[in-house]
mmCIF file of the C-alpha atoms, coordinates in Angstrom:
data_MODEL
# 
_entry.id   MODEL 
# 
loop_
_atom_site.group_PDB 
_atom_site.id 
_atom_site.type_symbol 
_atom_site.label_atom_id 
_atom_site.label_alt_id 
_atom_site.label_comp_id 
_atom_site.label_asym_id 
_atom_site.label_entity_id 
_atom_site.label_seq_id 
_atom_site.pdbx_PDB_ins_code 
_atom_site.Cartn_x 
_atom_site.Cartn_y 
_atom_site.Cartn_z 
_atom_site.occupancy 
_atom_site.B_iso_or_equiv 
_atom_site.pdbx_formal_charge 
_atom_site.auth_seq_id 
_atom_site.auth_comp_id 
_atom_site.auth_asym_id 
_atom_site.auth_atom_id 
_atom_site.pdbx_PDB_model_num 
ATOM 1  C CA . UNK A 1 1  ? -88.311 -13.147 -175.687 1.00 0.00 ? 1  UNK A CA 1 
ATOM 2  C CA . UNK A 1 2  ? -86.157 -16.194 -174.849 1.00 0.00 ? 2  UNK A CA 1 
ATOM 3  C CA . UNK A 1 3  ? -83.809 -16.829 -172.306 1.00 0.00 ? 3  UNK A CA 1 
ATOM 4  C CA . UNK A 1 4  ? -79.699 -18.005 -172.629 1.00 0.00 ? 4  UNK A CA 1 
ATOM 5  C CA . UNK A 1 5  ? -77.531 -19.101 -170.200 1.00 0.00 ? 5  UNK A CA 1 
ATOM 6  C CA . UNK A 1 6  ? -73.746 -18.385 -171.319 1.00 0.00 ? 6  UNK A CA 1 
ATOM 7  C CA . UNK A 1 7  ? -71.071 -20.177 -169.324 1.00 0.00 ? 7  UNK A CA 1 
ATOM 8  C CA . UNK A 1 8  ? -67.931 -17.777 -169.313 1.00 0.00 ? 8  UNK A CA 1 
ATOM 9  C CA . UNK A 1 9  ? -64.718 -18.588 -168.581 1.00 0.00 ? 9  UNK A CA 1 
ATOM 10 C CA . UNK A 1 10 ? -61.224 -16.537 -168.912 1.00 0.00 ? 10 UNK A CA 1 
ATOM 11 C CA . UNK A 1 11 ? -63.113 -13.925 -170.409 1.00 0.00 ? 11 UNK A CA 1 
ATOM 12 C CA . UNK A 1 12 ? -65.934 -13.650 -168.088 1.00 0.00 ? 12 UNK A CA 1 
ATOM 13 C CA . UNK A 1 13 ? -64.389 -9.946  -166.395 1.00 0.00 ? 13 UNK A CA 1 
ATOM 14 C CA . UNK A 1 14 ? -64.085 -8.244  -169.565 1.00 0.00 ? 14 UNK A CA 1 
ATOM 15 C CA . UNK A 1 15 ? -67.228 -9.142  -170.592 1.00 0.00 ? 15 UNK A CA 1 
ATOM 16 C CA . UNK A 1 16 ? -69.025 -8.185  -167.546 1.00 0.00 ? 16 UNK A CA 1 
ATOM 17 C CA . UNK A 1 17 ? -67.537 -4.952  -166.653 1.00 0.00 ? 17 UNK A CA 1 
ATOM 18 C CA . UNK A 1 18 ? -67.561 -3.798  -171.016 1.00 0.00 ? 18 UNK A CA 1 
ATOM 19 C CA . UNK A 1 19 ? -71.439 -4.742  -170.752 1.00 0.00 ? 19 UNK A CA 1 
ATOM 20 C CA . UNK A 1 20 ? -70.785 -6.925  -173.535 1.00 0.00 ? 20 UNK A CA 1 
ATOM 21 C CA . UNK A 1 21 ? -70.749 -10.768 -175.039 1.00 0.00 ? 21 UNK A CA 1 
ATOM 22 C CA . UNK A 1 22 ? -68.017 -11.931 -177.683 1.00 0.00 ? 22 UNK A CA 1 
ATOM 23 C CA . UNK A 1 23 ? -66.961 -15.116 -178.958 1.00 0.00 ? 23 UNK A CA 1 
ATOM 24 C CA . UNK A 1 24 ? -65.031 -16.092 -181.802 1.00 0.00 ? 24 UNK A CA 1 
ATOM 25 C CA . UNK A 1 25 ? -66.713 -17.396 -185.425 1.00 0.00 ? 25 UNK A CA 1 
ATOM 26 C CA . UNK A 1 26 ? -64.245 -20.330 -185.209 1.00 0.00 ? 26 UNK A CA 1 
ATOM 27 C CA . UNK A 1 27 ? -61.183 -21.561 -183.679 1.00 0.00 ? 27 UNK A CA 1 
ATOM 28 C CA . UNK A 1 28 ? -57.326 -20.968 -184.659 1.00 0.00 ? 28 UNK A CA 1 
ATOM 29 C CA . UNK A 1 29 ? -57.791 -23.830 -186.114 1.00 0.00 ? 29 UNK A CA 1 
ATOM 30 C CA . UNK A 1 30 ? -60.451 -23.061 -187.997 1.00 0.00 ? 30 UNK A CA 1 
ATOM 31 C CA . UNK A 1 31 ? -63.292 -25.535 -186.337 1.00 0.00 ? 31 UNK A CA 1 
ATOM 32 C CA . UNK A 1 32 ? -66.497 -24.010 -185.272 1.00 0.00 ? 32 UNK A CA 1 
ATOM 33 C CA . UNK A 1 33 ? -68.897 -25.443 -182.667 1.00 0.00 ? 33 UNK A CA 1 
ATOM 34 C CA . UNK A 1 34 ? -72.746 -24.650 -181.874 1.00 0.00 ? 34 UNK A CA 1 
ATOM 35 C CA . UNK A 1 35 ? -71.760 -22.446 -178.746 1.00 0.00 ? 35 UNK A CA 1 
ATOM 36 C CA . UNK A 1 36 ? -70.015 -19.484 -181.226 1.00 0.00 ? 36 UNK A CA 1 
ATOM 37 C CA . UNK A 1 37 ? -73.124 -20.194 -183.867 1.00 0.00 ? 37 UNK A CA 1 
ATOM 38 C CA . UNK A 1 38 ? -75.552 -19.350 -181.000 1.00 0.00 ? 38 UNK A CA 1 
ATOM 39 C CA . UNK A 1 39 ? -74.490 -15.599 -180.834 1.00 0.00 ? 39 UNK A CA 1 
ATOM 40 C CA . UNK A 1 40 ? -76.743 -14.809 -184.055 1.00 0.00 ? 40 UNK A CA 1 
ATOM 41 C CA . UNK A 1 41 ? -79.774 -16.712 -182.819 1.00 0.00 ? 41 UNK A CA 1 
ATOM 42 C CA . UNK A 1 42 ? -79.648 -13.815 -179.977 1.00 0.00 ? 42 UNK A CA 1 
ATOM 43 C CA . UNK A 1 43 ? -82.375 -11.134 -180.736 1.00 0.00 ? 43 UNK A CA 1 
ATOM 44 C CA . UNK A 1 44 ? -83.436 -7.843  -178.675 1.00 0.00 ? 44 UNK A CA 1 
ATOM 45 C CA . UNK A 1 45 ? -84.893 -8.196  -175.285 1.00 0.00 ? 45 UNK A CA 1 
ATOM 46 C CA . UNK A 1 46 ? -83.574 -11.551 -174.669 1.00 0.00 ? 46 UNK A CA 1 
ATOM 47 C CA . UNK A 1 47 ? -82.159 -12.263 -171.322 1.00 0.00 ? 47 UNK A CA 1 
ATOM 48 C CA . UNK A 1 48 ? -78.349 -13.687 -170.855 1.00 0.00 ? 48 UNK A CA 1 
ATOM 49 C CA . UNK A 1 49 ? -77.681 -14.883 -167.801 1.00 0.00 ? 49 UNK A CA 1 
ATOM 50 C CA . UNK A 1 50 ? -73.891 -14.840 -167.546 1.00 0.00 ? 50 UNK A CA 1 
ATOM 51 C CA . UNK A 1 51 ? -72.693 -18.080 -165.377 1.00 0.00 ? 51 UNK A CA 1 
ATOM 52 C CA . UNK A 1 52 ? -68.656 -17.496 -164.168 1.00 0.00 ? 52 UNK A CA 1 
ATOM 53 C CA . UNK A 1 53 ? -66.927 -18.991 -160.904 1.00 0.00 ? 53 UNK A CA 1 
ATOM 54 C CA . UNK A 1 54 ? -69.989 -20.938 -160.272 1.00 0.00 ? 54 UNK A CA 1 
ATOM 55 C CA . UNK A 1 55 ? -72.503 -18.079 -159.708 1.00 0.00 ? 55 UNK A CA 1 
ATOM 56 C CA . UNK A 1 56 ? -74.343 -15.905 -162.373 1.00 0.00 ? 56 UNK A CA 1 
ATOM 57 C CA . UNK A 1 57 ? -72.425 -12.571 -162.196 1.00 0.00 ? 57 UNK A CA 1 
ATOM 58 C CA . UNK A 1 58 ? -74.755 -10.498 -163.806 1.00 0.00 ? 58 UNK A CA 1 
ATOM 59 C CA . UNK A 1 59 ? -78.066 -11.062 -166.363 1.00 0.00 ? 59 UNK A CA 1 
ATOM 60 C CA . UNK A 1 60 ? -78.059 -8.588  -169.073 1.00 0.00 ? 60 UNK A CA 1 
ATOM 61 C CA . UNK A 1 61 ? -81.017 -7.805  -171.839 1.00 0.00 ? 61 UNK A CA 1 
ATOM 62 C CA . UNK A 1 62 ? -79.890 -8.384  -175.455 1.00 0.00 ? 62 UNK A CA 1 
ATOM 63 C CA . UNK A 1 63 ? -79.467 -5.044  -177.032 1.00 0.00 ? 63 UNK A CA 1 
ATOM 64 C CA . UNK A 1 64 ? -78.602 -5.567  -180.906 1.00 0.00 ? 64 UNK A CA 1 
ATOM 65 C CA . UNK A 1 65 ? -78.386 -8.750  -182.783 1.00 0.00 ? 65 UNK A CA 1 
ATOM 66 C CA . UNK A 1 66 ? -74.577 -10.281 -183.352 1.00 0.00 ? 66 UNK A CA 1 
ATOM 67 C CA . UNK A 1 67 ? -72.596 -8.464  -185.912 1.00 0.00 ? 67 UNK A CA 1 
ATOM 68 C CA . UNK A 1 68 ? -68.658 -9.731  -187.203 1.00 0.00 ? 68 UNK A CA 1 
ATOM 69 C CA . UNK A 1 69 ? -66.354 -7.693  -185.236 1.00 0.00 ? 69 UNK A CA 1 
ATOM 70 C CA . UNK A 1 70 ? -62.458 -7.882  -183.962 1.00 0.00 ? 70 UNK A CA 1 
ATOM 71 C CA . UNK A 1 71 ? -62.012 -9.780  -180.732 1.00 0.00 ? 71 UNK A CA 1 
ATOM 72 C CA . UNK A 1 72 ? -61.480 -7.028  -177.990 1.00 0.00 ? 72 UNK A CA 1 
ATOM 73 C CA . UNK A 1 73 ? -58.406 -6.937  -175.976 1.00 0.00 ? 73 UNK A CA 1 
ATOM 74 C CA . UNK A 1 74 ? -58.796 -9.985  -173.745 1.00 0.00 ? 74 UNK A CA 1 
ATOM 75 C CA . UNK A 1 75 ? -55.229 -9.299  -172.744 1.00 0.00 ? 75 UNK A CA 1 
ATOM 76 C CA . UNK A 1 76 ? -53.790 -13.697 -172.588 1.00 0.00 ? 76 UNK A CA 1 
ATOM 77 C CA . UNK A 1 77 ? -57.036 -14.379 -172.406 1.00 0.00 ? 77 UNK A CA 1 
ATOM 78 C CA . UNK A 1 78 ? -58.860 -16.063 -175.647 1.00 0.00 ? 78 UNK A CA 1 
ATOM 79 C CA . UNK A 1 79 ? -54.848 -16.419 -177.268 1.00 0.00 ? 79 UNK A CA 1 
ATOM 80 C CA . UNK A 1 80 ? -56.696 -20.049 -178.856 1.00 0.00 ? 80 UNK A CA 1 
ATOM 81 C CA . UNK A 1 81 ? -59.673 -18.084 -181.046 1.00 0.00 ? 81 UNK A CA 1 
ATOM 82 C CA . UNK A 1 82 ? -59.416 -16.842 -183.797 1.00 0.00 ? 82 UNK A CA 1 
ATOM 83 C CA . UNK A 1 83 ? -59.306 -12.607 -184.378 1.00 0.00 ? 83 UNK A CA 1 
ATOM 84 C CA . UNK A 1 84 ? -62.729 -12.300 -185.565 1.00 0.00 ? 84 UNK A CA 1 
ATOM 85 C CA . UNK A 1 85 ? -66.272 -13.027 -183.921 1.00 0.00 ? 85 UNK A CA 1 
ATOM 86 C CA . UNK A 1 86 ? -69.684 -11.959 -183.172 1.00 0.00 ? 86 UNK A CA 1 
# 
């Protein structure tokens, strides 16, 4: 089991209350960074501790490893990433 903390910013609410983690594969502009590669190191029974609004506003257990998927209605939120993540 390992342990990862996950800083969340504008999208922090939706995450939370859809009992969920997303992040894009790569920005608009097409650069990628080690945050967004970290999503497929996750593996079952892990522990996230989400950090928002600085408190940790909830610690979840890692259900399923990442798989590509659309990036959920963030509403304005997220308008920088690109349309598909993990």
């Amino acid at each position: 089991m390992a342990y990862w903390w996950v800083n969340q910013g504008q999208t922090a609410e939706f995450e939370v209350q859809g009992d969920f983690l997303w992040s894009p594969k790569e920005s608009r502009g097409g650069s990628s960074n080690q945050h967004y590669t970290n999503m497929t190191l996750l593996s079952p029974g892990d522990l996230v501790f989400s950090y928002s609004k600085r408190m940790i506003r909830a610690i979840g257990v890692v259900q399923e490893r990442a798989i590509t998927s659309p990036k959920p209605d963030f509403r304005q939120a997220g308008s920088n990433w690109s349309e598909t993540g993990w």
